[in-house]
C-alpha positions in Angstrom: 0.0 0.0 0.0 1.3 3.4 -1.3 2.3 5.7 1.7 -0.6 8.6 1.3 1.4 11.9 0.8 -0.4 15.4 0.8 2.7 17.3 -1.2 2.0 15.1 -4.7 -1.8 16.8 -4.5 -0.8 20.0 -3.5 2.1 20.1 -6.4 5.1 20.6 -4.4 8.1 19.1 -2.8 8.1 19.8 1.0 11.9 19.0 1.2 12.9 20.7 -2.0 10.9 23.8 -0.9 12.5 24.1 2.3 16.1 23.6 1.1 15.5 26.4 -1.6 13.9 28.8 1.0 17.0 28.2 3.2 19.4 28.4 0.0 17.2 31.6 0.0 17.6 32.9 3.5 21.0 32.2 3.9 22.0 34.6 0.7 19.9 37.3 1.9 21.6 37.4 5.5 25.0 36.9 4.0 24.1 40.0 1.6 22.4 41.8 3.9 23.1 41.2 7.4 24.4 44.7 8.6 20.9 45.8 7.4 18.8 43.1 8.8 20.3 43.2 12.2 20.2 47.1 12.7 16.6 46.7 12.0 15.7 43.9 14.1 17.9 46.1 16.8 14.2 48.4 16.3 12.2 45.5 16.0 13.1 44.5 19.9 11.9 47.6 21.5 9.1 47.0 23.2 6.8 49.5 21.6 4.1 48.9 18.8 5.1 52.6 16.9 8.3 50.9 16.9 8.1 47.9 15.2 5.5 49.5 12.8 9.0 51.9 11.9 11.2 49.0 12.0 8.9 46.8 9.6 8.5 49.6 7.0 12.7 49.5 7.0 13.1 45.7 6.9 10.5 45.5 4.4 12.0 48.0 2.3 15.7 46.1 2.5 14.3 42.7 1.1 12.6 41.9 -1.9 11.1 45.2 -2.8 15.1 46.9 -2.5 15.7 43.7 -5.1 13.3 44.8 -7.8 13.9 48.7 -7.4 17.6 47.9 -8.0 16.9 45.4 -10.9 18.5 42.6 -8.6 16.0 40.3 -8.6 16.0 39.4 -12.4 19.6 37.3 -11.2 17.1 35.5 -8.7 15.2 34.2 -11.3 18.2 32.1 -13.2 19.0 30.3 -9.6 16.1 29.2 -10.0 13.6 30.9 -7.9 9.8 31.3 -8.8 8.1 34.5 -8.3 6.1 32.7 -6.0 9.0 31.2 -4.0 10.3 34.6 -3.6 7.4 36.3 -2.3 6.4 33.5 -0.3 9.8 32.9 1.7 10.2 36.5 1.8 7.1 36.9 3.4 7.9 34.1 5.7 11.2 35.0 6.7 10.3 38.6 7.7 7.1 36.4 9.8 10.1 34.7 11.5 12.1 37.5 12.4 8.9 39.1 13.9 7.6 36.2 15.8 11.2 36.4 17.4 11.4 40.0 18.0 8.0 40.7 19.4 8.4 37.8 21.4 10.1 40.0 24.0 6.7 41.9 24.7 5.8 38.3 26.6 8.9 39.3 29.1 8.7 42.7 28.7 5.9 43.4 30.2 5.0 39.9 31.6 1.9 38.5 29.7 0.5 35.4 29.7 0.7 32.8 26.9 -2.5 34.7 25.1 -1.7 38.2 25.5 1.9 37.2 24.3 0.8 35.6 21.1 -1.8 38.3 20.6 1.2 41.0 20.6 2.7 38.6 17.9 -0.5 38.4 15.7 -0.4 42.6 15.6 2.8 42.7 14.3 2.1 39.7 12.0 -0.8 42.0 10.9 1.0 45.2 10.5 3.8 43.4 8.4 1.4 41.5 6.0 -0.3 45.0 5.2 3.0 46.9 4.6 5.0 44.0 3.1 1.6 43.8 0.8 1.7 47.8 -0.1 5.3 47.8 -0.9 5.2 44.9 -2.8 2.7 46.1 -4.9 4.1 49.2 -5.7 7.6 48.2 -6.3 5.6 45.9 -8.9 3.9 48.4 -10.2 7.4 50.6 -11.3 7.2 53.1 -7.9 9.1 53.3 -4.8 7.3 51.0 -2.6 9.5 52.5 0.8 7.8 55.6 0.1 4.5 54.3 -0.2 4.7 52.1 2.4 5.1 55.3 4.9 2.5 57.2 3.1 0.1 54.4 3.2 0.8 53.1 6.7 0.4 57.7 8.0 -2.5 57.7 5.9 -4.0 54.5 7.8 -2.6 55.6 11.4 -4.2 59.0 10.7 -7.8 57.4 9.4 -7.8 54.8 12.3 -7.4 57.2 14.9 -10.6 59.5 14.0 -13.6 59.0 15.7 -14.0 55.9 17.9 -14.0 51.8 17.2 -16.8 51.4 19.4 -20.1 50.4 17.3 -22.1 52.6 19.8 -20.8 55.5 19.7 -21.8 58.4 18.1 -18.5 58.9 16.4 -18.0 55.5 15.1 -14.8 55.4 12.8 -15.9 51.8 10.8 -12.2 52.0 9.4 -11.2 51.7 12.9 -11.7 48.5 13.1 -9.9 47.3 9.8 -6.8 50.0 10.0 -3.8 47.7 9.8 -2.2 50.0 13.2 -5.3 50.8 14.8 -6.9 47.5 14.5 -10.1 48.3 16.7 -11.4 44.2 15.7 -8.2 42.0 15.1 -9.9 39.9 13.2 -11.2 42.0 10.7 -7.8 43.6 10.5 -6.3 40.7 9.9 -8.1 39.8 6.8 -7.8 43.7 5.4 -4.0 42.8 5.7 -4.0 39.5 4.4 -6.2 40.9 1.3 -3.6 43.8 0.8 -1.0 41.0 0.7 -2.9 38.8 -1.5 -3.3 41.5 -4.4 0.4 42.2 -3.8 1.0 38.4 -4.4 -1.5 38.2 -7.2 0.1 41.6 -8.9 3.9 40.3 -8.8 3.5 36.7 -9.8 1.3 37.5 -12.7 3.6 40.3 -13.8 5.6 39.5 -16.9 8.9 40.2 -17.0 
């Protein structure tokens, strides 16, 4: 009887895909580790504002620096997939974040639930602004620029009125903003859909 094996329906090779995305990895840190340790260095203070800062920078020194400087066309002969480098970009920055905000748990002494809950903002935050500037490094424009605009422009909209359905000055954005995130839920799927279209434009894109 044939062992049952989940990666032949899904089309992929479990083993291959994780010795490419550490074939991956390892270039990136060995190309960019002054970078990606300065900003981790941000990434450990124990302050939401923070890490918001420190994603928009880490973001901005990965994949999306790779396109604006024409790098990534090299990445493509080694080989990687479009896909493979979004995905283990996107997972690799998850990583680094799980690590970093982490610290919140000892920081501040939470439990098991409000320390994985201060993971699952920053998870949040990072999908939306990985997402933004990804899409507009795909779309020919600076996507470190856009990422600040974008991320001000939701700060600044999540903050007016209030989250509270009640209230008389009920913000409804407030509850989707990728940094104010008044319902984590809901914020969480804004921030995976802003990352999806970002996924959607770059792997579709020719060239």
């Amino acid at each position: 009887m044939k062992r049952f094996e989940f990666s032949r329906i899904l089309n992929f090779n479990i083993e291959e895909s994780l010795t490419k995305m550490d074939i991956y990895i390892g270039k990136e840190l060995k190309e960019k580790t002054g970078q990606i340790l300065f900003f981790m260095l941000i990434l450990f203070i124990p302050s939401f504002t923070m890490r918001v800062i420190g994603i928009i920078l880490l973001c901005s020194a990965m994949l999306v620096n790779d396109i604006k400087n024409k790098n990534v066309e090299l990445l493509y002969f080694l080989p990687f997939s479009k896909r493979e480098l979004f995905l283990y970009n996107l997972m690799f920055l998850v990583l680094i974040i799980s690590i970093t905000s982490a610290v919140d748990k000892i920081y501040y002494n939470l439990t098991i639930l409000e320390g994985l809950l201060a993971i699952l903002k920053t998870i949040i935050a990072l999908l939306a602004i990985y997402g933004i500037s990804m899409l507009f490094a795909t779309l020919g424009h600076d996507g470190f620029i856009w990422s600040i605009v974008i991320t001000i422009a939701d700060a600044l909209l999540g903050d007016l009125g209030s989250n509270n359905l009640n209230a008389a000055d009920f913000n409804p954005y407030s509850l989707i903003s990728f940094t104010k995130q008044g319902n984590i839920v809901l914020a969480f799927l804004y921030a995976a859909l802003i990352c999806f279209f970002a996924y959607f434009a770059y792997v579709k894109k020719e060239g």
